[in-house]
C-alpha positions in Angstrom: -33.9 126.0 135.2 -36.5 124.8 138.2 -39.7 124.3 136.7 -42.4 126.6 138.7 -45.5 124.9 139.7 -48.8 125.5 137.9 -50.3 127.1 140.6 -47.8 129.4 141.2 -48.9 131.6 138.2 -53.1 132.1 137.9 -54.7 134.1 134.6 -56.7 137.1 136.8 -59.8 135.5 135.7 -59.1 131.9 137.1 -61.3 130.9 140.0 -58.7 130.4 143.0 -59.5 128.3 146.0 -59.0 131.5 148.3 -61.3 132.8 146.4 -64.0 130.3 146.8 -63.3 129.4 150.7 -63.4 133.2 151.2 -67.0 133.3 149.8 -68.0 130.8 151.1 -67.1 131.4 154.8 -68.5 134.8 154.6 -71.8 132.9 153.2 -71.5 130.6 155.7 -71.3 132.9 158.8 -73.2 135.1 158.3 -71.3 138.4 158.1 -71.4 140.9 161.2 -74.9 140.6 161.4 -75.0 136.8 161.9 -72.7 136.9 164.3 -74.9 139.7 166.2 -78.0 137.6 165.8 -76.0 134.5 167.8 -75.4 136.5 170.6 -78.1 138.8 171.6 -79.8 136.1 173.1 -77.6 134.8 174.9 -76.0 137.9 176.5 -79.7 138.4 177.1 -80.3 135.0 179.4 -77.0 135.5 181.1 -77.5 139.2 182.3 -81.0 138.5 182.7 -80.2 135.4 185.1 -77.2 136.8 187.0 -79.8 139.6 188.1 -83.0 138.4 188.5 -82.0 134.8 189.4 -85.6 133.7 187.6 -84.6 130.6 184.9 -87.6 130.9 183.6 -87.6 135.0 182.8 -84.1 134.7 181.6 -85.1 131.6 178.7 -88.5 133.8 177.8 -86.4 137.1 177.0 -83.9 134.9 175.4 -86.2 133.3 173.0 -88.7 136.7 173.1 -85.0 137.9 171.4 -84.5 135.5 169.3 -88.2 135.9 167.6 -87.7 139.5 167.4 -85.3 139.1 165.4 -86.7 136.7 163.6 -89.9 138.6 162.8 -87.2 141.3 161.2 -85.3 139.1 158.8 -88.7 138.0 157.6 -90.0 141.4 157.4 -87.3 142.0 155.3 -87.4 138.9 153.6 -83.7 137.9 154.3 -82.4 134.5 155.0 -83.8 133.7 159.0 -81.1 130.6 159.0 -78.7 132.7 161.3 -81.6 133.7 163.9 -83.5 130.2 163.7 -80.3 128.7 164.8 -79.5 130.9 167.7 -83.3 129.2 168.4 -82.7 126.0 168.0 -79.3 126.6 170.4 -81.8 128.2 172.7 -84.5 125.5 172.7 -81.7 122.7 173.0 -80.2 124.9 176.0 -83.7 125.2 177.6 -84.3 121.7 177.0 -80.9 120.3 178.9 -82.1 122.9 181.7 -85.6 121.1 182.1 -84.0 117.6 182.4 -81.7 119.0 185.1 -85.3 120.1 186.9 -86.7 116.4 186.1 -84.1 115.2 187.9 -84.1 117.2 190.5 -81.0 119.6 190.6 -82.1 123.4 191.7 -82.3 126.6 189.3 -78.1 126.8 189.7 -78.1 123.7 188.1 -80.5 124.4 185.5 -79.2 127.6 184.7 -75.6 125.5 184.6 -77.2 122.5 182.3 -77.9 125.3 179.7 -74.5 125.8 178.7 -74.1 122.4 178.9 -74.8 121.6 174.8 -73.1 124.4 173.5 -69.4 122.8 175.1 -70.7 119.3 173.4 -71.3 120.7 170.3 -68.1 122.4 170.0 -66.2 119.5 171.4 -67.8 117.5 168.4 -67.3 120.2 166.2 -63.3 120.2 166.8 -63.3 115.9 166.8 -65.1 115.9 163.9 -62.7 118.6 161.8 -59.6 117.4 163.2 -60.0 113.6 162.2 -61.4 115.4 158.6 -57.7 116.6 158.3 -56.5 113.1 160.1 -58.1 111.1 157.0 -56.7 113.8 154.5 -60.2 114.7 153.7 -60.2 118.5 155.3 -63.8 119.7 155.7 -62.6 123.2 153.9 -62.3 121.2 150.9 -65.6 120.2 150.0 -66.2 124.2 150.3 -64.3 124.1 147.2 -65.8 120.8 145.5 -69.5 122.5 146.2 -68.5 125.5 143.9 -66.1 123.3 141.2 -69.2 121.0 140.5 -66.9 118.1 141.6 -66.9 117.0 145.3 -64.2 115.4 145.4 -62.1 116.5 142.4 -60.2 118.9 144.7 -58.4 115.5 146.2 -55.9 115.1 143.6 -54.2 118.4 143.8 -51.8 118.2 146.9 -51.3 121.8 147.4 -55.1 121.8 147.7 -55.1 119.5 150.3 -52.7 121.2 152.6 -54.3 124.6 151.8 -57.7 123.4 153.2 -56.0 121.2 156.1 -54.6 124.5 157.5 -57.8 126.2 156.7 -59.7 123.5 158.9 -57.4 123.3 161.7 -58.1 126.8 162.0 -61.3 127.2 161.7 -61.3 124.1 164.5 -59.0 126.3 166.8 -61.9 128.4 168.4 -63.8 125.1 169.0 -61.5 123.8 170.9 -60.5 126.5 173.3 -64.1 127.0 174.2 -64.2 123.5 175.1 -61.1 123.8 177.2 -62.4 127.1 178.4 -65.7 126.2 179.4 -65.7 122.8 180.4 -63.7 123.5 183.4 -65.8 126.2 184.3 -69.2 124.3 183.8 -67.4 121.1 186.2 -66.3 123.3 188.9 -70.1 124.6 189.0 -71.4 121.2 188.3 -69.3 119.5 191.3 -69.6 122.0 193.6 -66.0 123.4 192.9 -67.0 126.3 192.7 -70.4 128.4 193.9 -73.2 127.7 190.9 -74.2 131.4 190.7 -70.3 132.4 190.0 -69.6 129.6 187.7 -73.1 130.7 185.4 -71.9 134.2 185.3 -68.2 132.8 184.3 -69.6 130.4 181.5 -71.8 133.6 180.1 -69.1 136.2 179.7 -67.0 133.3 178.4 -69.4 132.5 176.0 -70.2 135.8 174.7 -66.2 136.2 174.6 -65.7 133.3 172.8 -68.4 133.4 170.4 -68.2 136.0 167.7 -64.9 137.7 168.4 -63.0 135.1 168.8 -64.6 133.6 165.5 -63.1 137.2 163.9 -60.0 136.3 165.1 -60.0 132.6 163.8 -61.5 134.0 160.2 -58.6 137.2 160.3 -56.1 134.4 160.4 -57.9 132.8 157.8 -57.8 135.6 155.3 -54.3 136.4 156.0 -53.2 132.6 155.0 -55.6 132.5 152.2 -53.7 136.0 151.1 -50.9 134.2 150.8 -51.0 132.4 147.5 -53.5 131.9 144.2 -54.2 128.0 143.9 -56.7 127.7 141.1 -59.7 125.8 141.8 -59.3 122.7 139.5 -58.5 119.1 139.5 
């Protein structure tokens, strides 16, 4: 008779690893409402540059945003991490656009810089998640250590390794087509490929379609792999 692995059969009340990464990913985005907070601001500075062509009006309604929505997680004295990163995207953003003034470039190419750190970060993001699962040290996982107590504990179990190497890959997925999205788009502005005012427009709409729903459909996949099976979350 074949011998069935341990975690093939879980007592109901054993913490599984779904279980955990499922938490904590809902923790970690921010629901629905997180999500929102990320892009109001910047479908704000898109529309509002595409139609008034004024950089500067389009970064003050996109931080004026930003610190309205601030003001009400504080009001009701609910986490503000999701809205003060959605400012510190949009301070970063309006930074990179000031440098491109600095150095001479015109408001298409500040406008263009904006979107600029948003493609680096993700293009980081995906490196650094996809040499996690290179090295066999999935960034999932330590989702699961941070709840066990043990950071690393969750290394020894080989089906717990795969599980979160899938997990990562992805969760690295939407990262990686915005880079391979956007990039383009922000080079053929960038290099004259393409006319600057088109090429802004094309990286907004792309990043607003990018951003939260495709997330959704990263995190749907997710769920529907983490559905699959019950590995408990032990050493």
């Amino acid at each position: 008779m074949t011998e069935t692995p341990a975690h093939d059969h879980v007592h109901p009340d054993t913490q599984t690893v779904e279980q955990v990464v499922r938490a904590q990913l809902a923790t970690a985005l921010g629901g629905r409402r997180g999500m929102l907070e990320a892009a109001v601001p910047t479908a704000a500075f898109t529309v509002l540059y595409l139609t008034t062509h004024e950089l500067r009006v389009a970064l003050v309604v996109a931080l004026g945003a930003a610190g309205v929505l601030l003001v009400v997680r504080l009001a009701q004295r609910s986490t503000p991490q999701f809205v003060l990163n959605s400012l510190v995207g949009i301070g970063i953003g309006a930074l990179f656009a000031w440098r491109a003034a600095r150095g001479g470039g015109d408001e298409g190419d500040q406008a263009l810089a904006y979107f600029l750190p948003g493609i680096l970060y993700n293009a980081a993001y995906a490196v650094g998640m996809a040499l996690s699962v290179l090295v066999r040290w999935p960034v999932i996982g330590f989702l699961v250590g941070s709840v066990t107590g043990d950071p690393t504990a969750w290394h020894e179990d080989r089906a717990v390794v795969r599980l979160c190497s899938r997990l990562t890959w992805l969760l690295a997925l939407p990262c990686v087509i915005r880079v391979l999205v956007q990039g383009p788009l922000y080079l053929a502005g960038r290099n004259g490929w393409w006319d600057e005012s088109s090429a802004v427009g094309a990286l907004g709409v792309a990043k607003l379609a990018m951003g939260w729903p495709l997330q959704v459909a990263a995190l749907t996949a997710m769920v529907w792999l983490l559905g699959r099976n019950r590995t408990p979350a032990t050493a």
